[in-house]
N, C-alpha and C positions, 0 to 999 in steps of 0.2 A: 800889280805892285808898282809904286812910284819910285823904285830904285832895282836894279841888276837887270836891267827891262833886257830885250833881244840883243840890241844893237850894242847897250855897254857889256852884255856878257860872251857877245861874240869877240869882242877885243881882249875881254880881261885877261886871258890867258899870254897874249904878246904880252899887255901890259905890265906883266909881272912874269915875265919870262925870266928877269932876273933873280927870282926871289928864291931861295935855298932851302926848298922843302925837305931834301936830305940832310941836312944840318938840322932843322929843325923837329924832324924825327926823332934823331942823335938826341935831340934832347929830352925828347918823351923817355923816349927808352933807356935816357941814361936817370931820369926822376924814376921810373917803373922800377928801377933797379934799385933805388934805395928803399922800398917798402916790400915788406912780407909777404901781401898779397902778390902773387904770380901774374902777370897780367895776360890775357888771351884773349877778348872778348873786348872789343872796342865801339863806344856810341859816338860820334862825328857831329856835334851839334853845329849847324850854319856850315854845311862839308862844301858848299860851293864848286867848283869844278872837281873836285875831289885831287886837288895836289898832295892833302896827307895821306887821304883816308886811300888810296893808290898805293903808296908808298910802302905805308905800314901794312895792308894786304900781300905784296908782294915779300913781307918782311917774316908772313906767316899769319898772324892775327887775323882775327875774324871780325869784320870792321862794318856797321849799320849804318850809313850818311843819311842825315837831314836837313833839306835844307828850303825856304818858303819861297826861292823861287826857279818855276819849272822851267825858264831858260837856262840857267848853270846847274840845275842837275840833269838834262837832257847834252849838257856837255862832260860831265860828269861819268855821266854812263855810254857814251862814245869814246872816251880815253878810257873809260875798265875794260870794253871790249879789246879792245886795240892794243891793250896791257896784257891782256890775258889773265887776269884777277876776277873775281866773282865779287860782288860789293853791291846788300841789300842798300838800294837808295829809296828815302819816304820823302814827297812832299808835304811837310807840315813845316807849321811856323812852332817853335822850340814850347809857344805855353800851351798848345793843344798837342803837344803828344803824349801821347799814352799806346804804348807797343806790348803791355804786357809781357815786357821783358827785362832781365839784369844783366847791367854788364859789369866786368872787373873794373874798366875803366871808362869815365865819361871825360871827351874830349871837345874845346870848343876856342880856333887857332884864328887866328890875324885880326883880332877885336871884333870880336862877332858880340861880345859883353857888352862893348861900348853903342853896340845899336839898340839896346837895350837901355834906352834911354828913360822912360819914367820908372819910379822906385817899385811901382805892381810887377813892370817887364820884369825888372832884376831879382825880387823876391820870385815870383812863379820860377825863372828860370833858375834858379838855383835848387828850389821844392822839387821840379822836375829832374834835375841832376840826379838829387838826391835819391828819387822816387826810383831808378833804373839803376842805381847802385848796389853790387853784390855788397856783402858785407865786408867791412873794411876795404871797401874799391874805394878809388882815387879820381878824384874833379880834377883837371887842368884846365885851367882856361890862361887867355893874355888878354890885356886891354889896356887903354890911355891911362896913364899915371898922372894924377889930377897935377902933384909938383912940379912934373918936367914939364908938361903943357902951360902952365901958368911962366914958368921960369927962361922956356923956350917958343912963344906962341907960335902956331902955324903962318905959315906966306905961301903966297900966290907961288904955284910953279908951273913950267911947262914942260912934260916930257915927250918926245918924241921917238918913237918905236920905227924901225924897217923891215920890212920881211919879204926877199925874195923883189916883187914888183908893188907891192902895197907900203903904205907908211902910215901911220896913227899918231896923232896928237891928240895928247890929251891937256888942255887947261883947267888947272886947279885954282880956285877962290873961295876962300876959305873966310868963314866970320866967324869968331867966339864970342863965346854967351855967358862973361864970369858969374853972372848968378845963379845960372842953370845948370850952368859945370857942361855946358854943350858947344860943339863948333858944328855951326851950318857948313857944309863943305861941299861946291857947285863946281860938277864935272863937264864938262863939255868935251864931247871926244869927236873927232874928225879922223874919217878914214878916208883914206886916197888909193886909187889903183891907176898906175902909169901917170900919176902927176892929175890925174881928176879926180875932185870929190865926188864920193860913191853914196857915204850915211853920214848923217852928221844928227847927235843926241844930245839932251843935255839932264843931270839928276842932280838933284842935292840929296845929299849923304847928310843926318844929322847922328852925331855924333855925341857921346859922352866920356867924359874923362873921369876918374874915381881915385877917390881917395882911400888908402887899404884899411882907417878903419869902419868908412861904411860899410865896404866888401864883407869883412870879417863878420859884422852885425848880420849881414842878411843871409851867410852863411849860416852863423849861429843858429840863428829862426829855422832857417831848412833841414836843422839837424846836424852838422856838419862839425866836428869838436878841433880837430887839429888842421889849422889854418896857417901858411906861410907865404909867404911874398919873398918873391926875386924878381932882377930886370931879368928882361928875356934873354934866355938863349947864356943868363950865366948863373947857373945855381946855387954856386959856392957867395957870391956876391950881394949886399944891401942895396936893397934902394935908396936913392940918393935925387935929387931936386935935378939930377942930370938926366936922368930914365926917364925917357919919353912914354914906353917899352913896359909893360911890368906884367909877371907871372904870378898866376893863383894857385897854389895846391891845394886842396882841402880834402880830408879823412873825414 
């Protein structure tokens, strides 16, 4: 793979040590709760270290991670041991799966859509949702909001993480691609222990932002009849040119 390689996914977990997989569960489970179907049975598409697919195991669910590459699911399944959770993990990339199996709910969390960058990705992966869906189960996915990204465009940042006797810096460079509806996004991560660099990596992330109603369309094609949009993490709430952030449901 030319991106989640060893070295960036040995850090990814600091580097989002801030990120509020509890809240964001909160949110599944509080969407799960407004539809009929009961939800039990959870597919993890792009589950990467497994921050939800953890989560909502421990929650009770029966949760299936996949994700294309064998460094963050090999950390994945070192935090479900250590959890004390059971959580089937598959190396595949999302348009070659086929498990022979349905779930209540197909799940797919921190723009895993958005790397799903040419229109065959996003059609298969939606076909593929669809394909592993019990009857009347429920898609969730989030991804870049074509309005807040154009309205708000990405900038260079730097963050810096510490832990213990190590420190991570990760530089962000970001380029957007208005015709493609993509941002190249160039990570360079430097890890330090006692003040000496140890690994130093670099990936570009290419990325796509969407606008809800081609989403809707390639749902449509997949089968998929009731479609709705929210920013993330607020369901009662419209998208708005300010949501960077945007939630898919689809029936």
């Amino acid at each position: 793979m030319s991106v989640f390689g060893k070295i960036y996914s040995s850090a990814y977990d600091n580097l989002y040590h801030d990120k509020d997989y509890e809240k964001e569960c909160d949110f599944l489970e509080n969407i799960f709760g407004k539809y009929k179907k009961k939800v039990m049975t959870i597919l993890d598409l792009g589950c990467g270290t497994g921050g939800h697919a953890i989560i909502l195991a421990k929650r009770g669910y029966e949760v299936t991670g996949i994700d294309r590459s064998s460094e963050m699911l090999c950390a994945a399944e070192e935090k479900s041991r250590k959890a004390g959770v059971k959580i089937q993990y598959l190396h595949s990339s999302i348009q070659n799966l086929d498990i022979k199996k349905k779930f209540d709910a197909v799940i797919s969390m921190f723009a895993v859509m958005s790397y799903q960058t040419e229109n065959k990705d996003l059609a298969s992966a939606c076909k593929i949702a669809k394909a592993h869906l019990e009857k009347e189960g429920i898609f969730i996915f989030d991804a870049w909001h074509g309005l807040g990204v154009m309205t708000d465009p990405p900038t260079e940042r730097i963050k810096e993480v510490n832990s213990g006797d190590g420190r991570i810096i990760r530089i962000t460079k970001p380029h957007i691609n208005a015709l493609e509806h993509t941002v190249d996004t160039n990570f360079k991560v430097l890890t330090f222990k006692n003040n000496s660099l140890i690994s130093e990596t670099e990936e570009t992330h290419t990325m796509r932002f969407f606008f809800p109603q081609e989403i809707k369309y390639f749902l449509e094609e997949a089968g998929f009849s009731d479609i709705r949009f929210c920013p993330f993490l607020k369901p009662e709430n419209n998208l708005s040119d300010q949501d960077w952030n945007m939630t898919v449901i689809a029936q």
